[in-house]
C-alpha positions, 0 to 999 in steps of 0.5 A, a space after each residue: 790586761 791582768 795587773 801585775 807588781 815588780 819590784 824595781 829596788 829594795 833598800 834594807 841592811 843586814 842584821 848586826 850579828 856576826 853568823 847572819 851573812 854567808 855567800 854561796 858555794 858554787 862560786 857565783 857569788 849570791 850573798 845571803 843575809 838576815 834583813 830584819 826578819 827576812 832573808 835578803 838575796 844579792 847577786 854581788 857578780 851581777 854587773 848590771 843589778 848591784 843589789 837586792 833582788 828578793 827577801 824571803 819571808 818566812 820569820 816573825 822575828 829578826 834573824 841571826 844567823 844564816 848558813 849555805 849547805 855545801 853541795 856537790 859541784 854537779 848538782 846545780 842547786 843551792 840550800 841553806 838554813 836559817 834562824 831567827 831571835 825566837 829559837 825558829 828555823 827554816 830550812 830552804 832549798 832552790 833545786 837546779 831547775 828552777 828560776 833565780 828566786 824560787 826559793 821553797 822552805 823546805 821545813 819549818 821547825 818553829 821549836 827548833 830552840 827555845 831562845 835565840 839562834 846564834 851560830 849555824 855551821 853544815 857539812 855536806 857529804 857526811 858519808 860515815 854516817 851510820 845506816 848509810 851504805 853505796 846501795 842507799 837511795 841517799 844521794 847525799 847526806 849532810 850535818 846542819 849544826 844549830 846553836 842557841 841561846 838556850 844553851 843547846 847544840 842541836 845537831 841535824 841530818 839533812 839527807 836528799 834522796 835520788 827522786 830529790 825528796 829532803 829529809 831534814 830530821 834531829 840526830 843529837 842534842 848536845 848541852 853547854 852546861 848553862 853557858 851560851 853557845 855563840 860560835 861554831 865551825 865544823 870540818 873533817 879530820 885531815 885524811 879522814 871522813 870523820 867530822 871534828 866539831 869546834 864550839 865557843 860559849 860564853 867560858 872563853 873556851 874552844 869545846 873539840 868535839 868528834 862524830 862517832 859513826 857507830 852512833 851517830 854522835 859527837 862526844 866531847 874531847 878537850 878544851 882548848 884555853 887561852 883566850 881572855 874573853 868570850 870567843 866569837 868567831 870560829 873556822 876551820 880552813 878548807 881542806 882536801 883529800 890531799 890536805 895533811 893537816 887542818 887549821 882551826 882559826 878562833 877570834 875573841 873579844 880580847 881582840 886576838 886570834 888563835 890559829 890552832 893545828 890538828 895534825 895526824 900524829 906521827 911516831 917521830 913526834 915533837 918530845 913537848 907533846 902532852 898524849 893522855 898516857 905517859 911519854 916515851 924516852 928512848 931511855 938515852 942520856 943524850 936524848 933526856 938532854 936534848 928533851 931538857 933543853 928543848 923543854 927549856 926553850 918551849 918554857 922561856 918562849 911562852 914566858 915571853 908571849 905570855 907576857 903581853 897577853 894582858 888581862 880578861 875582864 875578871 882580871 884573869 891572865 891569858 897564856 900561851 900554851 904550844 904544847 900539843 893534845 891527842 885524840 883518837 879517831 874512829 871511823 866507820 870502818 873501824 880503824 882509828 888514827 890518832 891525831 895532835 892539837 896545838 896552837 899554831 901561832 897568835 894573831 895580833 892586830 885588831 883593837 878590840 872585839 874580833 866579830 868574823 872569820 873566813 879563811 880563803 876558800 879553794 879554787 876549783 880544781 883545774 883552775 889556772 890560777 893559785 889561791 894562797 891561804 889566807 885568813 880574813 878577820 873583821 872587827 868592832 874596830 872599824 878593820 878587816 885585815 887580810 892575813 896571811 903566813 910567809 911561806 908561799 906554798 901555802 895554799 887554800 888546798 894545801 895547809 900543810 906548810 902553814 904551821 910552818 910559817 909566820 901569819 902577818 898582815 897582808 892588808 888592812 880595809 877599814 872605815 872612817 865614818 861618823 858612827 860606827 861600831 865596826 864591821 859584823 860579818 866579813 866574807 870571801 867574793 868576786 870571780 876569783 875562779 876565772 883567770 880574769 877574774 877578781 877577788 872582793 871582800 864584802 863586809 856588812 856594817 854598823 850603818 847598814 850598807 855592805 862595804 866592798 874592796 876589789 883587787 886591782 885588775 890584773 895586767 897580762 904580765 900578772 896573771 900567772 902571779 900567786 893572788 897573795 902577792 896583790 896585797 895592795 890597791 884594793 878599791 872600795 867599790 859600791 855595794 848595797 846599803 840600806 837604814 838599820 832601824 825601822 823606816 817611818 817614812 818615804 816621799 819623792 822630790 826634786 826637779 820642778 815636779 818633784 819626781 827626781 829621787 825619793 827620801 827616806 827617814 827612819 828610827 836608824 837618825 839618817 835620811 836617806 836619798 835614793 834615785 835610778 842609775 842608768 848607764 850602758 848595759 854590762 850585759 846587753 839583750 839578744 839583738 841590742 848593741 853594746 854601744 846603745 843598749 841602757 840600764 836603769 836601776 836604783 842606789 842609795 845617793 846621799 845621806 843628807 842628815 845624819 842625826 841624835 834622834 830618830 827620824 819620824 816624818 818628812 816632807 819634800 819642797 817640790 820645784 826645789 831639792 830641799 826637804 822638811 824633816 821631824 824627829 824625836 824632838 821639838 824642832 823642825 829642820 829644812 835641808 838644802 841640796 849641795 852642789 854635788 848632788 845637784 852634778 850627781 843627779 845629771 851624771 846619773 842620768 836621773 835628771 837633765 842638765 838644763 834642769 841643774 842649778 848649781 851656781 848658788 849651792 854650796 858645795 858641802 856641809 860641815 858638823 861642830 863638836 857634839 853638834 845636831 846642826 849641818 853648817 854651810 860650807 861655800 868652799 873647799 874645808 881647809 886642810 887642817 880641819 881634815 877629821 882624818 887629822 884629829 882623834 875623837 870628837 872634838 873637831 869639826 867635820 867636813 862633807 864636801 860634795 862630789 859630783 858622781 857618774 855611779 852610785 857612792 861607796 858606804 863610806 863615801 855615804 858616812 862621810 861626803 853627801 851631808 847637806 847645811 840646814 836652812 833653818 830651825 822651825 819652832 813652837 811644838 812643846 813635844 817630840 814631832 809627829 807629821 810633817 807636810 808640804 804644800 803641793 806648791 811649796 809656799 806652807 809646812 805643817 806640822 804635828 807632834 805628839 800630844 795626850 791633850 787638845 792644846 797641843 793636839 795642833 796643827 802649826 803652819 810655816 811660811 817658806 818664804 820668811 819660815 815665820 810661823 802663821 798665828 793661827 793654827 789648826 786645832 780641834 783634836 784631843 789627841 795626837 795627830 798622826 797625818 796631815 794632807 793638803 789637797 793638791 790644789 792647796 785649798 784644803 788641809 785634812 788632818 787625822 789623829 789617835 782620836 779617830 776623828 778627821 777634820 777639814 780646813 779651807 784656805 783663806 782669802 790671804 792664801 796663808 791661813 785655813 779655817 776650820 770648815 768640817 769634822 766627822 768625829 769617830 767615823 773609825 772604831 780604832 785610830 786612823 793612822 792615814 788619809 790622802 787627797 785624790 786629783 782634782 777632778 772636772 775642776 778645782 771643787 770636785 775630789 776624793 780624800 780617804 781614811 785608813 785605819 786600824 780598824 782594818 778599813 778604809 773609808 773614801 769620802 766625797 761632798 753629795 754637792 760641789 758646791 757644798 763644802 761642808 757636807 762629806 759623806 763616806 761612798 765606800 768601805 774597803 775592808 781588810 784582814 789587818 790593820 791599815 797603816 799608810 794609804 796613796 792616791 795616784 796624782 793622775 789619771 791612769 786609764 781613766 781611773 782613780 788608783 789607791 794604794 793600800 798598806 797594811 800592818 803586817 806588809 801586804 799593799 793592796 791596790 784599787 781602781 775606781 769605775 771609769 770616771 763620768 763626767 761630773 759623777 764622782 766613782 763610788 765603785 771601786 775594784 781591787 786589782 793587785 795585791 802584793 804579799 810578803 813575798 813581794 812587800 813588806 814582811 812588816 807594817 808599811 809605814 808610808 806609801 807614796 806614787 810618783 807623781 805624774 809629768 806630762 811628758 812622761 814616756 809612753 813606757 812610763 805613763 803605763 808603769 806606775 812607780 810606787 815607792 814605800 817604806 816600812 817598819 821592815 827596814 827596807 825602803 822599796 820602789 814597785 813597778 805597777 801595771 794595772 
């Protein structure tokens, strides 16, 4: 059997820039975002798989900004672009014939700046360009605008010829003057095939620049001001060839929006438009009074706005300027219409920096139902809100009447959670296109998870209404989540084997528990019935501690579902399960509900003021401690568990699923290292860092009193990176930053261990992990094996069972990088030992051994997968760690192995390994 590895889940979070999400044109709701340095791919119309499905490797560093390409409705692929924190970009291109995750990078351009990419914006079907003509082999011509903090613009042509070949070449390169490009947004002139380019610095001006088609170049135009602070955020609402005018929406730190008007110009004009030449009068008495009174008016009405538009941070005052610009339009033809540029109207309604803007994007054409035009902001402060203008016809497809009407907010989503700095990037979902469908806002935050709100299912009586009159009751409804900060570490627990869930701690100060979901199939197979047809996928569940240092090591209790977790400081901390979780588990279908022991749990957790500890909470929260009641910090917070049927909300997670400490362990004189459980749960031990031998120790915890046993486990000179005991608990190995490993043996009073051997540089770099093998033949015979970052992993064995001090290395796997983390399967698969290998830079390798001989322990051993990026990590695998095996495990599941790890990446990953 040839082995093979799937993913089963991916856990991570979108970056925290405003352009790094965008969702696919073609209505079928695949989201796309920057995940550290991947890109995450996530099918939020997938009713079955409601999460992450591929990450795209391909970037070093973190990514910024990422744009979908626009294509023709009949031609069935999909393209985008992305950018990363070091000026690389990657154009990608998925053509219509091939499979959901057969992304290809079309080009790498690894000077594409030489700073930070910031904004991305495209334009598809550009057919002014120049060399372009209806006997052309181009099939389509499109813009790919990239932005830098380099202080460039950079502007490309991506054209796909009729034998589908991509071209993506460099057409222009536009300077910023020293200021830094943050925002961008481009569209056509209304009626026209010319591209108008929007551009944002760090000037706090809107830059209006045109494409000449002779030359293939934008020059500038104007600059619109008013704004206070730096614009983040630009778009352009959607248009069509029967769109009479075009609204450029512009959002700033100063908290407002600016909804801007480009309309062709008419010769019956308003007189209070400013044209670069002098104004014409029809030379009347009447009609200078009429033009003095109407200039009257225009000046007292921007007094008046003027007046509460406050002050930038350089003390400057933001103004409200209606009167109108001009600009000439060349086409390719040679024509040239004239068309005028002024504020519409001013939005107010956020408290602080504006982060996103989309307009809402146009139905299909044909569709049955309307789609009023509407404008979606997020913000730093924790709210998206829905706008849109009063008068009802105006529509996505039509903007005309908008300059007309008065903007108000339609609805307001938001957040409340513990921390959070707001919301990044906000956009348009769901299946609004079909007559059944619903509309979704999706919106990625601070804590890392995506944020959905859902309209209401719409009754037979309401189908034909416009959507803007559904203004309310939107759901908040489940969504991917993931840590934002590198994961240190990843283990299972729950249940008397401790297989139930997994856990996850990480930099971000949250641990995380994840477990399978299963439910009937939305979507059954061929031949199933919808009644009996199953799913099972994963989801974040709880959040059982929220911290104020970063999280680096756990460990599980098994037989109990409690956890051992260290952080960034001296202290070790023990959770206890609330009885929520417990009832979630078995409404989850993740265990069984005879296995549910709910009586003595308490039902939730509670925070004091500036506190680090979880308090125990035995009954509901009184109503007046509701956080909600009180305004900044200094209040008690509530979390109060929840039995749950499906996975939890993102703010449901921020603020239902914490779980009370049992208790504080102390002793360590510096921030914690390692932590590990003994298979039966009766000892902890711990490590912390350490640059000297008396604090290069390893301290041990009874669970039964958590008092600390007086002797501990030294013999290192520096910093222990992992401890491991045996799973017999006869043993404890630790390793360390000074290459060596030493091995302790329990004594008679089953408390305390001895020293019993040491090897001490049987590495030439630091060993960052070691694993015990199962028992084999009996309690005295097993393997334990050394990973290092010497880029080898070393497997050990005793030449005499009955010796215990004698370990002699058997076999040297060798590797292209660093070895970080390393695992032993619990059991026997197929009559093989199984280890899994994790490198530095994310690959997971895994071996077999030679079919076990009665008391010959394998010294041979056969390397049968690996995984690359494209399948793990993008970056060092910091834990790996395999379900442990049950013996009533199904024939299914005895003949998948799962493998759960964590990495710096910031995903937490579960495979489904067949060997």
């Amino acid at each position: 059997m040839e082995a093979s590895g799937s993913t089963a889940y991916i856990s991570t979070s979108a970056n925290k820039y405003s352009h790094c999400s965008d969702i696919s044109p073609d209505n079928k709701g695949l989201v796309i975002f920057g995940a550290a340095n991947g890109v995450a791919l996530w099918n939020s119309l997938d009713k079955d798989q409601k999460l992450v499905h591929q990450v795209l490797p391909g970037h070093l560093k973190e990514i910024t900004s990422v744009q979908f390409v626009p294509t023709r409705s009949d031609s069935g692929e999909l393209r985008f672009v992305s950018g990363d924190r070091d000026g690389k970009l990657i154009f990608w291109r998925r053509r219509s014939e091939a499979g959901e995750r057969e992304w290809t990078s079309v080009q790498d351009i690894e000077s594409g700046h030489s700073a930070s990419v910031t904004s991305i914006c495209s334009l598809a079907d550009v057919s002014c360009l120049a060399g372009d003509s209806s006997s052309s082999s181009k099939k389509q011509s499109d813009l790919i605008l990239t932005a830098g903090s380099d202080c460039i613009v950079r502007v490309w042509r991506w054209d796909v010829d009729e034998a589908g070949e991509d071209k993506p070449e460099l057409l222009q390169t536009i300077s910023t003057n020293k200021k830094i490009p943050l925002a961008s947004a481009i569209s056509f002139f209304p009626g026209t095939n010319v591209p108008v380019l929007a551009l944002s610095s760090t000037d706090r001006k809107v830059q209006i620049f045109t494409f000449q088609p002779d030359t293939n170049q934008f020059t500038f135009s104007l600059s619109l001001e008013g704004h206070i602070d730096w614009v983040r955020c630009l778009a352009f609402a959607p248009t069509t060839s029967n769109s009479s005018d075009l609204l450029l929406a512009s959002g700033s730190q100063d908290a407002y929006i600016r909804l801007w008007s480009l309309s062709p110009l008419v010769e019956s004009r308003n007189e209070t438009e400013v044209a670069p030449t002098e104004k014409e009068t029809d030379g009347s008495d009447e009609a200078d009074q009429d033009q003095e009174l109407d200039q009257k008016l225009m000046d007292q009405f921007e007094g008046l706005a003027n007046q509460g538009d406050g002050e930038g941070p350089d003390g400057e005052v933001g103004t409200v300027n209606m009167r109108a610009f001009h600009l000439d339009v060349k086409e390719k033809s040679g024509s040239v219409k004239k068309f005028s540029l002024s504020l519409s109207a001013l939005l107010q309604g956020h408290d602080t920096w504006v982060t996103s803007l989309h307009f809402s994007p146009p139905l299909p054409s044909g569709s049955a139902r309307k789609q009023p035009l509407q404008l979606l902001s997020a913000s730093a402060d924790n709210s998206l809100i829905l706008w849109s203008p009063t008068n009802a016809n105006a529509t996505s497809n039509s903007t005309a009447a908008s300059t007309t009407g008065i903007w108000f907010a339609l609805s307001r989503f938001g957040q409340v959670s513990v921390k959070g700095l707001g919301f990044f990037g906000a956009l348009w979902g769901g299946n609004w296109t079909e007559p059944d469908g619903r509309r979704q806002v999706l919106a990625s935050g601070w804590a890392g998870g995506w944020n959905i709100w859902q309209e209401p299912l719409l009754k037979e009586d309401q189908k034909n209404l416009d959507l803007g009159l559904l203004a309310d009751a939107w759901e908040d409804v489940e969504g991917p989540t993931g840590h934002f900060d590198g994961v240190k570490a990843v283990g299972w627990g729950g249940g008397k084997e401790g297989r139930e869930w997994i856990l996850s701690v990480s930099s971000d100060e949250t641990s995380r528990i994840h477990c399978p979901w299963t439910r009937p199939s939305a979507s059954p197979e061929e031949g199933e019935s919808s009644s009996t047809a199953k799913i099972t996928t994963w989801a974040e569940i709880a959040r059982p501690q929220v911290h104020g240092y970063p999280l680096t090591s756990l460990a599980t209790l098994p037989g109990t579902h409690g956890f051992v977790s260290g952080a960034d400081e001296k202290v070790v901390r023990i959770f206890g399960e609330t009885r929520g979780f417990v009832e979630s588990l078995v409404g989850l279908g993740a265990a069984k509900l005879e296995d549910a022991q709910t009586s003595e749990a308490p039902v939730g957790a509670s925070v004091p003021p500036l506190g680090l500890s979880n308090k125990m909470v035995t009954t509901d929260a009184p109503e007046e401690e509701d956080a909600s009641a009180d305004v900044g910090f200094n209040y008690t917070r509530f979390s109060i568990s929840e039995a749950l049927t499906k996975p939890p909300t993102e703010n449901a997670l921020s603020t239902s699923t914490l779980w009370p400490e049992v208790e504080k362990l102390y002793g360590h004189g510096y921030e914690l290292m390692a932590v590990a459980a003994s298979y039966h749960s009766s000892l902890i031990a711990t490590s912390c860092k350490a640059s000297t031998p008396q604090h290069a120790v390893v301290r041990l915890y009874s669970t039964k009193d958590w008092k600390s046993i007086p002797v501990t486990l030294g013999g290192h000179s520096l910093t222990v990176t992992r401890i491991a005991f045996s799973r017999d608990d006869r043993f404890v190995i630790t390793v360390g930053r000074d290459r060596s490993w030493r091995l302790f043996e329990v004594d008679q009073d089953g408390q305390s261990y001895h020293p019993l051997t040491f090897s001490p540089k049987p590495h030439a770099r630091i060993i960052w992990d070691v694993a015990f093998s199962p028992l084999l033949f009996g309690t005295n015979d097993m393997l334990f094996a050394t990973g290092s970052r010497d880029k080898t992993v070393k497997i050990w064995k005793r030449p005499s069972a009955e010796d215990s001090k004698v370990w002699e290395s058997v076999k040297v796997l060798k590797f292209e990088d660093g070895v970080t983390s390393i695992d032993f399967y619990g059991g026997l698969h197929n009559g093989c030992l199984v280890l899994a290998v994790g490198l530095e830079t994310g690959p997971i390798h895994i071996f077999t051994s030679a079919p076990l001989v009665e008391n010959v322990l394998p010294t041979e051993w056969t390397s049968r997968l690996v995984m690359e990026q494209s399948v793990a990590h993008l970056d060092s695998v910091t834990r790996l760690a395999f379900r442990p095996p049950t013996s009533d495990s199904s024939a299914d599941e005895s003949s998948v192995l799962k493998l759960a790890s964590s990495s710096e990446d910031r995903s937490v990953r579960v495979f489904d390994i067949r060997i």
